[in-house]
One Martini backbone bead per residue (centre of mass of N, CA, C, O) as a GRO file, in nm:
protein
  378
    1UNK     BB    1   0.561   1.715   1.353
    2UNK     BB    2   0.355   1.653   1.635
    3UNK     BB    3   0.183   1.438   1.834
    4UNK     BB    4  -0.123   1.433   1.880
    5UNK     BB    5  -0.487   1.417   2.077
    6UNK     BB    6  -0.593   1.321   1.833
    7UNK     BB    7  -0.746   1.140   1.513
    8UNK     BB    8  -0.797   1.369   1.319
    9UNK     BB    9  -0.826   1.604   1.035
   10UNK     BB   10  -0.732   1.900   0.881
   11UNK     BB   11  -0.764   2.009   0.608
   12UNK     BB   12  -0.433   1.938   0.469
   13UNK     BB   13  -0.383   1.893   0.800
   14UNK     BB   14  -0.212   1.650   0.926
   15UNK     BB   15  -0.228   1.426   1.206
   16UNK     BB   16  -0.079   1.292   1.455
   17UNK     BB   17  -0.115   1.030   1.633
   18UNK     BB   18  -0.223   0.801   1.904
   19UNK     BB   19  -0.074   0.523   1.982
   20UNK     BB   20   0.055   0.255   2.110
   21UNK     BB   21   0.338   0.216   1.949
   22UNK     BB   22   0.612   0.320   2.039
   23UNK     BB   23   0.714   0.471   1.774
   24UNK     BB   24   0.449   0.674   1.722
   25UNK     BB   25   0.528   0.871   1.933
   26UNK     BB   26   0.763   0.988   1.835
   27UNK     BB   27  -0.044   0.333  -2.743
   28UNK     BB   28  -0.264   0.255  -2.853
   29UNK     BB   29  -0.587   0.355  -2.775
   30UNK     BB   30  -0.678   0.045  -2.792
   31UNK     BB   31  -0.447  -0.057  -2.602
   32UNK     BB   32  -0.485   0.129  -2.345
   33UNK     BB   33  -0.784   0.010  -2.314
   34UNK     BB   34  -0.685  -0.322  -2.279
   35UNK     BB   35  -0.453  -0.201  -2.032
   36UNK     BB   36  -0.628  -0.128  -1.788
   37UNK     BB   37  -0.709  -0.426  -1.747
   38UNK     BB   38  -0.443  -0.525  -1.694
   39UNK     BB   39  -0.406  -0.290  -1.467
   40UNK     BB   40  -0.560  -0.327  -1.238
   41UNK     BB   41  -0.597  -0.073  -0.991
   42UNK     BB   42  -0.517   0.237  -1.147
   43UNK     BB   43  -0.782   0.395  -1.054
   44UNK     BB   44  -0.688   0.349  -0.735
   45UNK     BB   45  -0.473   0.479  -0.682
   46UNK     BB   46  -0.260   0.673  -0.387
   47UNK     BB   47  -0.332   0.994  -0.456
   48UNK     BB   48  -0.650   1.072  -0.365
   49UNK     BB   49  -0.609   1.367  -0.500
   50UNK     BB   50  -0.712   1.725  -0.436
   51UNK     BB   51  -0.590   2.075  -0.362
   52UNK     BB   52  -0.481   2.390  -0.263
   53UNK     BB   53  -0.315   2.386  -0.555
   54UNK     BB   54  -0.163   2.493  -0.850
   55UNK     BB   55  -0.475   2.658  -0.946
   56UNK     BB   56  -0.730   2.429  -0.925
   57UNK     BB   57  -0.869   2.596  -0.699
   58UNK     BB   58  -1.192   2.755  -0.678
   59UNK     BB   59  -1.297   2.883  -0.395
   60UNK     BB   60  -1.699   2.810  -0.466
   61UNK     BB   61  -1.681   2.644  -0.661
   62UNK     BB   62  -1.889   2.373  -0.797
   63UNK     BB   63  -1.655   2.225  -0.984
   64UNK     BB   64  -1.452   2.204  -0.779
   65UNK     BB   65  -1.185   2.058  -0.649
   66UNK     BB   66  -1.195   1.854  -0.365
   67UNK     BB   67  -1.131   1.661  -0.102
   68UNK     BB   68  -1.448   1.572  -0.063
   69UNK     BB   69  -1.481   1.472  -0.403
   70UNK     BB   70  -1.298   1.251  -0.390
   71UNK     BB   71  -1.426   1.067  -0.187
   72UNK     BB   72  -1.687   1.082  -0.300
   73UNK     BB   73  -1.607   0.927  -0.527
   74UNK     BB   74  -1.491   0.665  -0.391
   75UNK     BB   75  -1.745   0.576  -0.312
   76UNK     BB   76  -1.900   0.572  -0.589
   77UNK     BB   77  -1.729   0.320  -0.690
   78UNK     BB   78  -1.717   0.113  -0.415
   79UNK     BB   79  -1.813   0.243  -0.185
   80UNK     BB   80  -1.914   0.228   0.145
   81UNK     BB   81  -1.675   0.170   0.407
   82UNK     BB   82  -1.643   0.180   0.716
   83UNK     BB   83  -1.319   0.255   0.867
   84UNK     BB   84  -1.164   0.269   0.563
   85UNK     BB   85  -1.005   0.296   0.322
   86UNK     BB   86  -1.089   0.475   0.025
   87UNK     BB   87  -0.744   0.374  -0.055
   88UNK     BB   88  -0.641   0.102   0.014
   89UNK     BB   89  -0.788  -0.044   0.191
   90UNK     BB   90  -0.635  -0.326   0.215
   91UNK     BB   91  -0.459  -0.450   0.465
   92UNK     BB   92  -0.110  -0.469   0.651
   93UNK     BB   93   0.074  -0.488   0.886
   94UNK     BB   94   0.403  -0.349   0.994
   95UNK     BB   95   0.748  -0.392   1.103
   96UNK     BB   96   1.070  -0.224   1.178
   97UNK     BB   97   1.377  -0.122   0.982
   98UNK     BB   98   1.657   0.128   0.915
   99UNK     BB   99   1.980   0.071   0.781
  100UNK     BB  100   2.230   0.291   0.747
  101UNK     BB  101   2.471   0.372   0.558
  102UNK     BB  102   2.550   0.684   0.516
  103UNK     BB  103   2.518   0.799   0.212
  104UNK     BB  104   2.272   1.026   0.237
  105UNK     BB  105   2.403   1.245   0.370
  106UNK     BB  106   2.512   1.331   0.094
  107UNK     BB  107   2.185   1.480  -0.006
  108UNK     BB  108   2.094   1.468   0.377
  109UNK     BB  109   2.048   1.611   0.687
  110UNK     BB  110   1.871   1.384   0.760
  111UNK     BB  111   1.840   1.208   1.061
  112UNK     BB  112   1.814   0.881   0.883
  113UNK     BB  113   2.118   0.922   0.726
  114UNK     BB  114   2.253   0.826   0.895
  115UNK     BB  115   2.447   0.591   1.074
  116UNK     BB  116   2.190   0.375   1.140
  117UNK     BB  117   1.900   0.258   1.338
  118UNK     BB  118   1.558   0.256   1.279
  119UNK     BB  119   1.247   0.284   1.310
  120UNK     BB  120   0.915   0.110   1.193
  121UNK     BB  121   0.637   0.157   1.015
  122UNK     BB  122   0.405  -0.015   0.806
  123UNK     BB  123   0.231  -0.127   0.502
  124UNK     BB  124   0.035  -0.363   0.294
  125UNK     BB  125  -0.185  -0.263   0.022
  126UNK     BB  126  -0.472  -0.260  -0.249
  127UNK     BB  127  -0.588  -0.136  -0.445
  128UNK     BB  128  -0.896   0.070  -0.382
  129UNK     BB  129  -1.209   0.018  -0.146
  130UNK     BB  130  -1.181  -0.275  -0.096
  131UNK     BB  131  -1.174  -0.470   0.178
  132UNK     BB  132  -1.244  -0.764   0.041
  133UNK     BB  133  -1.072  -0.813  -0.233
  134UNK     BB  134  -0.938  -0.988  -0.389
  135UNK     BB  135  -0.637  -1.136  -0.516
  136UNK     BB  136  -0.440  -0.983  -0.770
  137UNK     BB  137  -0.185  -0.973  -0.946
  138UNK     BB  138  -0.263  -0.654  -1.114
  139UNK     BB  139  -0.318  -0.528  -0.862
  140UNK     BB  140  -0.206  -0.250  -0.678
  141UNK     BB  141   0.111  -0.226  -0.479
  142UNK     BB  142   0.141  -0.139  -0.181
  143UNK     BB  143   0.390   0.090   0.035
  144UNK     BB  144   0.392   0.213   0.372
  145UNK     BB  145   0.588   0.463   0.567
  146UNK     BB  146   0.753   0.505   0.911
  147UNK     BB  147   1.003   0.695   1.013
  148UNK     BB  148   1.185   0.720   1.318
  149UNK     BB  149   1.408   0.955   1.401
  150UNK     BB  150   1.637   1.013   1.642
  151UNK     BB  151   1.499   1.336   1.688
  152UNK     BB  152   1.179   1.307   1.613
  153UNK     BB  153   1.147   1.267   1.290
  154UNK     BB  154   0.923   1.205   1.016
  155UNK     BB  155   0.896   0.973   0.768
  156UNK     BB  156   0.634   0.978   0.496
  157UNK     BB  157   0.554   0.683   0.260
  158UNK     BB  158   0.385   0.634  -0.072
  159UNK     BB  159   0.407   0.303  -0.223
  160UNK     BB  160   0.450   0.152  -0.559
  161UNK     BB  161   0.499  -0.086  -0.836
  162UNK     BB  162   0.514   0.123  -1.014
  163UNK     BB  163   0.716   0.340  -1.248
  164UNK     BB  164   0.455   0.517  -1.313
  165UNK     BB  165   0.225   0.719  -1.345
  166UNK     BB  166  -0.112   0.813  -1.506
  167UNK     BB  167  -0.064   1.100  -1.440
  168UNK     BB  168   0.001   1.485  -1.346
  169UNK     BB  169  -0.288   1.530  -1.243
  170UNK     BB  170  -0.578   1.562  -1.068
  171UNK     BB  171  -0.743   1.585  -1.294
  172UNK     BB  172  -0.688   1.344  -1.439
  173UNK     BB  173  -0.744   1.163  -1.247
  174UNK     BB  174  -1.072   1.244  -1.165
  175UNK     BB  175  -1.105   1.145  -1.495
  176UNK     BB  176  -1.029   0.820  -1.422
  177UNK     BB  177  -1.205   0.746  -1.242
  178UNK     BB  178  -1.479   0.800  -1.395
  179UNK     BB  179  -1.398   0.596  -1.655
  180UNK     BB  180  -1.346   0.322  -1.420
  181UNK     BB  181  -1.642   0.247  -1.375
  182UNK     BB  182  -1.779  -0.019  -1.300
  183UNK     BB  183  -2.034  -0.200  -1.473
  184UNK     BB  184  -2.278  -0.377  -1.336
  185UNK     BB  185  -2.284  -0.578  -1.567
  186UNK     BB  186  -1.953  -0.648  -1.637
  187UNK     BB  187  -1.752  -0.482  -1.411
  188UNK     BB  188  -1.643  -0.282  -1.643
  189UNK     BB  189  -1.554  -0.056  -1.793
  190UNK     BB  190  -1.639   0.210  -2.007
  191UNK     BB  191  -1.485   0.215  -2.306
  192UNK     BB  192  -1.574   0.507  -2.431
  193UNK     BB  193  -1.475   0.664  -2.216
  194UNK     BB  194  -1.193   0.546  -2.164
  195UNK     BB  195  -1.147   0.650  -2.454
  196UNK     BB  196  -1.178   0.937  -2.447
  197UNK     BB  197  -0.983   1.020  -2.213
  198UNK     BB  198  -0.722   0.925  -2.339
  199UNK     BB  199  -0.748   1.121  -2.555
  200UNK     BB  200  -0.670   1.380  -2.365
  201UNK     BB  201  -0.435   1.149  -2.246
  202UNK     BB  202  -0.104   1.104  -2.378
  203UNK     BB  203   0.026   1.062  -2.032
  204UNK     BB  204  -0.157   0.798  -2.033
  205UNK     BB  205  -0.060   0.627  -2.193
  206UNK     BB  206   0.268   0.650  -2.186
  207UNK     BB  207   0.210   0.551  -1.888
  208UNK     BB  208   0.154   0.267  -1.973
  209UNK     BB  209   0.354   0.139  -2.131
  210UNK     BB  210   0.569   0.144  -1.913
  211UNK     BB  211   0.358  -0.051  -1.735
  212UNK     BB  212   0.343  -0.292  -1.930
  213UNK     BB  213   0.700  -0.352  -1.903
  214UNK     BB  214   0.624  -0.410  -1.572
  215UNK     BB  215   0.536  -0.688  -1.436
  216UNK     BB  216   0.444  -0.843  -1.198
  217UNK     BB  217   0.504  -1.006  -0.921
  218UNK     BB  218   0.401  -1.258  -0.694
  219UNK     BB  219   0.460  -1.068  -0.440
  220UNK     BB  220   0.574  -0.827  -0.184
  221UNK     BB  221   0.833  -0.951  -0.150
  222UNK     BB  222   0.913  -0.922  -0.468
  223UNK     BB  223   0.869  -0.596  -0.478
  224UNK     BB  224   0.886  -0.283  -0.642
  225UNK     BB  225   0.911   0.024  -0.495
  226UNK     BB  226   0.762   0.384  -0.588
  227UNK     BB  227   0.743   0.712  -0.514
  228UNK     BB  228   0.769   0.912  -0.797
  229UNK     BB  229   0.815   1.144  -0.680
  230UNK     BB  230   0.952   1.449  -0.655
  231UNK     BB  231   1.212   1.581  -0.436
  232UNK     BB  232   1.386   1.760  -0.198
  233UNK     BB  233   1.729   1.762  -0.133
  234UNK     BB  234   1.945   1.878   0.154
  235UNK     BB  235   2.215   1.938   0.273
  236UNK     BB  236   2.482   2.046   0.512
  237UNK     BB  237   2.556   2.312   0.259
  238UNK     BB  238   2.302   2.346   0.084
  239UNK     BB  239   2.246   2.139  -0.134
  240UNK     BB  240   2.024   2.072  -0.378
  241UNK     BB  241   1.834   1.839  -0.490
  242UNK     BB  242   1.640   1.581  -0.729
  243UNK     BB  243   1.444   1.311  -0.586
  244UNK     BB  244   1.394   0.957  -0.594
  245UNK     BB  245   1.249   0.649  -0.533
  246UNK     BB  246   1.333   0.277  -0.362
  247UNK     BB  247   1.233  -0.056  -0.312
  248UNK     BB  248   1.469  -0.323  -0.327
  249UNK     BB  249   1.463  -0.656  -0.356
  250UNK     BB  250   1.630  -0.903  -0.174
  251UNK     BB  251   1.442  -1.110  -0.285
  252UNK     BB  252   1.361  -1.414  -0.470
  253UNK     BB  253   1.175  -1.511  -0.658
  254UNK     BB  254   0.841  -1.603  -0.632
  255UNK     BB  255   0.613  -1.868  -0.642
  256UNK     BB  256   0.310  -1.884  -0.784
  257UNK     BB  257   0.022  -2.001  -0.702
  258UNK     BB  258  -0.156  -2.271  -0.788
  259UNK     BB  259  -0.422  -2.214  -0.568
  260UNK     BB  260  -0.529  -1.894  -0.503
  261UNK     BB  261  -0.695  -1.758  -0.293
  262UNK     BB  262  -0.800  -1.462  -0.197
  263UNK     BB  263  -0.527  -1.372   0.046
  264UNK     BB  264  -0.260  -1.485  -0.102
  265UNK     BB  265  -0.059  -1.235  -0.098
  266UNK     BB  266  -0.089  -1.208   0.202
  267UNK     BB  267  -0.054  -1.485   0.304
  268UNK     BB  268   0.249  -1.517   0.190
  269UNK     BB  269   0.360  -1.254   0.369
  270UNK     BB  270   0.315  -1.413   0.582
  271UNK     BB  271   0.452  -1.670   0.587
  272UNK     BB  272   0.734  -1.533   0.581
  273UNK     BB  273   0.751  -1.376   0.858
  274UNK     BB  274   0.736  -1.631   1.074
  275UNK     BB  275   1.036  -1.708   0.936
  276UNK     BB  276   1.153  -1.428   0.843
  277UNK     BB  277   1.267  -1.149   0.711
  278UNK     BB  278   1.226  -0.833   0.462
  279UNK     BB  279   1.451  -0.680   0.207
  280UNK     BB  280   1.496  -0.349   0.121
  281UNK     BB  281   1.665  -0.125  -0.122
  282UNK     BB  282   1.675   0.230  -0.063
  283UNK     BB  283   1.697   0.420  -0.345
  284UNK     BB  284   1.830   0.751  -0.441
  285UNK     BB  285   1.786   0.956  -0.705
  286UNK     BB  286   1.958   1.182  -0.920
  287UNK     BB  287   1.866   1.478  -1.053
  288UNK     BB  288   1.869   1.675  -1.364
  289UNK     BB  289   1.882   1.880  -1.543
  290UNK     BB  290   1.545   1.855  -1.725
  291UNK     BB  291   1.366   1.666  -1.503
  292UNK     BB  292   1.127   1.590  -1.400
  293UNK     BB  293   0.922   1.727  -1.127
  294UNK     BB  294   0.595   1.778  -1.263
  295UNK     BB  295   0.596   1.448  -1.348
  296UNK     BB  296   0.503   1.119  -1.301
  297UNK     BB  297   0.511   0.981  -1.588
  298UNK     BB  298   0.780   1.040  -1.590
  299UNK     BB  299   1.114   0.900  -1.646
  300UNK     BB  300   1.387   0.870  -1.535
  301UNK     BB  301   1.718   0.809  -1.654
  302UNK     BB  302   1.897   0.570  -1.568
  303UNK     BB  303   2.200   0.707  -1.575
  304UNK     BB  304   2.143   0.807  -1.277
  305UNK     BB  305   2.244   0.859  -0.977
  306UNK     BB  306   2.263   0.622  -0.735
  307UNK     BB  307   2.185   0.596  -0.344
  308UNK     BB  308   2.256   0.387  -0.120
  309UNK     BB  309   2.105   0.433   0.191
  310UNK     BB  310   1.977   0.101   0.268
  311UNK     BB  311   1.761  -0.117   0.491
  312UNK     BB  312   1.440  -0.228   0.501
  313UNK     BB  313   1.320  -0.420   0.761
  314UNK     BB  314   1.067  -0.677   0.780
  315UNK     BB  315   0.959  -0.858   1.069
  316UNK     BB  316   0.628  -0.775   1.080
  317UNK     BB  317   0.304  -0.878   1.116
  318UNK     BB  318  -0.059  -0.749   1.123
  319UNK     BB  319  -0.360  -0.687   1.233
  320UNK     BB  320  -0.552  -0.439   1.178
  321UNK     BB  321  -0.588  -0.159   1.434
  322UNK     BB  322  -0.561  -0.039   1.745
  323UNK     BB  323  -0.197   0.143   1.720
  324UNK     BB  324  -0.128   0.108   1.420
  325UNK     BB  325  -0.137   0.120   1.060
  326UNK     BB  326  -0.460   0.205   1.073
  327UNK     BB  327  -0.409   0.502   1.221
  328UNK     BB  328  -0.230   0.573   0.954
  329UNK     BB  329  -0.083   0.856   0.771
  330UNK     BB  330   0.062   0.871   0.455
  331UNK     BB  331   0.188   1.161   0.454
  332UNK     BB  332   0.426   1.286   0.185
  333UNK     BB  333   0.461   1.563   0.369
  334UNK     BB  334   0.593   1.426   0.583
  335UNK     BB  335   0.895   1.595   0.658
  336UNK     BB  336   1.220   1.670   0.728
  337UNK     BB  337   1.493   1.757   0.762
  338UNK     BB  338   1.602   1.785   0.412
  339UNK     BB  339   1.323   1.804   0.279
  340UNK     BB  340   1.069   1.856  -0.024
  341UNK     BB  341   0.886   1.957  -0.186
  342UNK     BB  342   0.811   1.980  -0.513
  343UNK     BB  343   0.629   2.062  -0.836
  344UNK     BB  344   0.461   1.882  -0.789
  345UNK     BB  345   0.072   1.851  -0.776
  346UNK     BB  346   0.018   1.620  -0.636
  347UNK     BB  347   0.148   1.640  -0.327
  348UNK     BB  348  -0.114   1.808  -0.223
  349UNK     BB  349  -0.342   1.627  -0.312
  350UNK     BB  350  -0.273   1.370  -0.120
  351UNK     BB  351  -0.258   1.539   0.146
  352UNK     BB  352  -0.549   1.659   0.151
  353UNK     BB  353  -0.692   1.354   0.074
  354UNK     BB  354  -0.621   1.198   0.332
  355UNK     BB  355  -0.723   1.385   0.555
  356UNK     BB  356  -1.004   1.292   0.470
  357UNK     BB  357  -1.006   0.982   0.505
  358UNK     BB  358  -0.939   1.007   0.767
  359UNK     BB  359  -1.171   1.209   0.915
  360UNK     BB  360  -1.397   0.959   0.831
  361UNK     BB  361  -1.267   0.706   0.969
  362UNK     BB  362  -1.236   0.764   1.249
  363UNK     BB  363  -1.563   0.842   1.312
  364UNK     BB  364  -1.620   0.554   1.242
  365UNK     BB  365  -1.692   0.224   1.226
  366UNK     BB  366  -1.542  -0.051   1.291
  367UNK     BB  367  -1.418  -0.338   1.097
  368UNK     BB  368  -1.261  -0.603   1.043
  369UNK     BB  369  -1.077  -0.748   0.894
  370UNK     BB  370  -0.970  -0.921   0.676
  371UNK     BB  371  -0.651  -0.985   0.719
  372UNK     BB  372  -0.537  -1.248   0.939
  373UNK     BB  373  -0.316  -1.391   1.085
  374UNK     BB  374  -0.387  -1.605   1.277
  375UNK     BB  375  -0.544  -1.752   1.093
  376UNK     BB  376  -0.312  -1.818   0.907
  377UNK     BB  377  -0.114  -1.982   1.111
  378UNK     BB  378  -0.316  -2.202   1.271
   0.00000   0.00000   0.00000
């Protein structure tokens, strides 16, 4: 895909923006429902939605799910704020580098995995609709990147820090998000509905167990970032695999805040990078006939062959605005030669409904961000 002369995006199918940034122009039943609250911000993870894809969608049907019922969801959750996305409202941008050891180029003919280095466009940010919510250590953090190959293709990835997703399908992910919806008296789901969900979701139950024995870190910048889902590399002599990926930290633990503000994650995230860089090894795993490439809940055997791609380096970060990662739909489906999806059915649901979501923020007016770096720096 080659970047567009407009905003907006046709429904499933993203466009590329034209930014300002020169990179862009080229358990058992209860304890998993009182594990939702460990893990708050998991009804609002950045699967998206749901597309025209796996047979799920019937179109004229008034039950059919489609991307604009999912923003619609979201909106109906969190409220509607005009010109934030419908889900990961919270963000701040990001810049920097990924320097290739080469050893991916053995799995992937992407010219992204050569030896040598690339720039990127970075995001990190709070599961949520909510762009002003308080920062708590257990609602999930993403990181969304944008690779910009030396070739000029773009590889986009968004990931969080928890190690397998909570659904399988669109259709379970959209009825966990209306069993999540907090009640205005007590501010948290109604615990009979999510518990009857959880009845019909025995692969949410069993990957909330897998997510509750991986507490979070301290803040953004030592948080282990996962892929989930599983896609098809392709290398030079034409041989497929399926990959997983990830991005481990390799800063030391961070120190949790003794008496965090309330945008003490970022606030933390950007004092450590006005100081130094912040890398992450790029993480590569490869699997073996029988592991599940359509289902994000299940993880692969630890045991899976994995490749050190290289390194992940963000140099500075901003506050979101025109023409940085504000612009940016971080569409999982953006993918160079050498890539292509799985038969995960998330991933056209993502890409669908990131679509949607990009092209009614597009069109609204926008409201300054939380999170301003100079205000914290000052």
């Amino acid at each position: 895909m080659k970047p567009g002369d407009h905003g907006g995006e046709q429904e499933g199918k993203p466009a590329e923006t034209k930014p300002t940034h020169p990179l862009l122009g080229a358990l058992t039943r209860r304890r998993a429902v009182l594990g939702m609250g460990a893990v708050a911000g998991i009804a609002a993870l950045d699967v998206g939605g749901f597309a025209y894809a796996g047979g799920w969608l019937r179109p004229g049907s008034l039950t059919s799910l489609t991307p604009s019922r999912f923003a619609d969801r979201f909106e109906n959750v969190y409220g509607r704020h005009d010109g934030f996305r419908r889900n990961h409202a919270k963000g701040l941008s990001a810049v920097g580098t990924f320097a290739s050891t080469g050893a991916g180029a053995a799995i992937c003919r992407a010219a992204v995995f050569q030896p040598g280095s690339v720039p990127l466009i970075g995001r990190f940010s709070l599961s949520g609709g909510l762009p002003d919510q308080a920062d708590k250590p257990d609602t999930v953090r993403g990181l969304g990147l944008l690779f910009q190959g030396p070739d000029g293709q773009q590889w986009r990835t968004a990931m969080i820090n928890i190690p397998v997703f909570p659904d399988s399908t669109p259709q379970g992910f959209y009825e966990r998000l209306l069993a999540s919806k907090a009640l205005p008296d007590t501010g948290k789901p109604d615990q009979e509905k999510m518990a009857a969900f959880l009845d019909r979701h025995p692969e949410t139950v069993a990957a909330l167990k897998i997510i509750k024995q991986t507490p979070p870190t301290a803040g953004f910048a030592d948080s282990t970032y996962h892929g989930l889902n599983a896609f098809r590399f392709t290398n030079s002599v034409g041989v497929t695999v399926p990959v997983r990926w990830s991005a481990i930290p390799q800063e030391g633990p961070e120190v949790p805040a003794s008496s965090p503000g309330k945008d003490y994650l970022f606030d933390d995230l950007i004092r450590t990078l006005a100081q130094r860089p912040v890398n992450w090894r790029l993480i590569l795993t490869i699997g073996e006939p029988g592991d599940p490439t359509n289902d994000a809940t299940k993880p692969w055997p630890q045991s899976r062959r994995s490749v050190d791609a290289g390194t992940i380096t963000i140099t500075a970060v901003h506050t979101e605005e025109a023409g940085n990662a504000r612009d940016i739909n971080f569409d999982p489906m953006v993918l160079p030669d050498g890539m292509t999806a799985s038969d995960d059915p998330l991933l056209a649901a993502r890409s669908a409904v990131y679509a949607r979501s990009f092209t009614r923020r597009a069109e609204e007016p926008k409201s300054p961000s939380e999170v301003n770096v100079s205000q914290v720096l000052k």
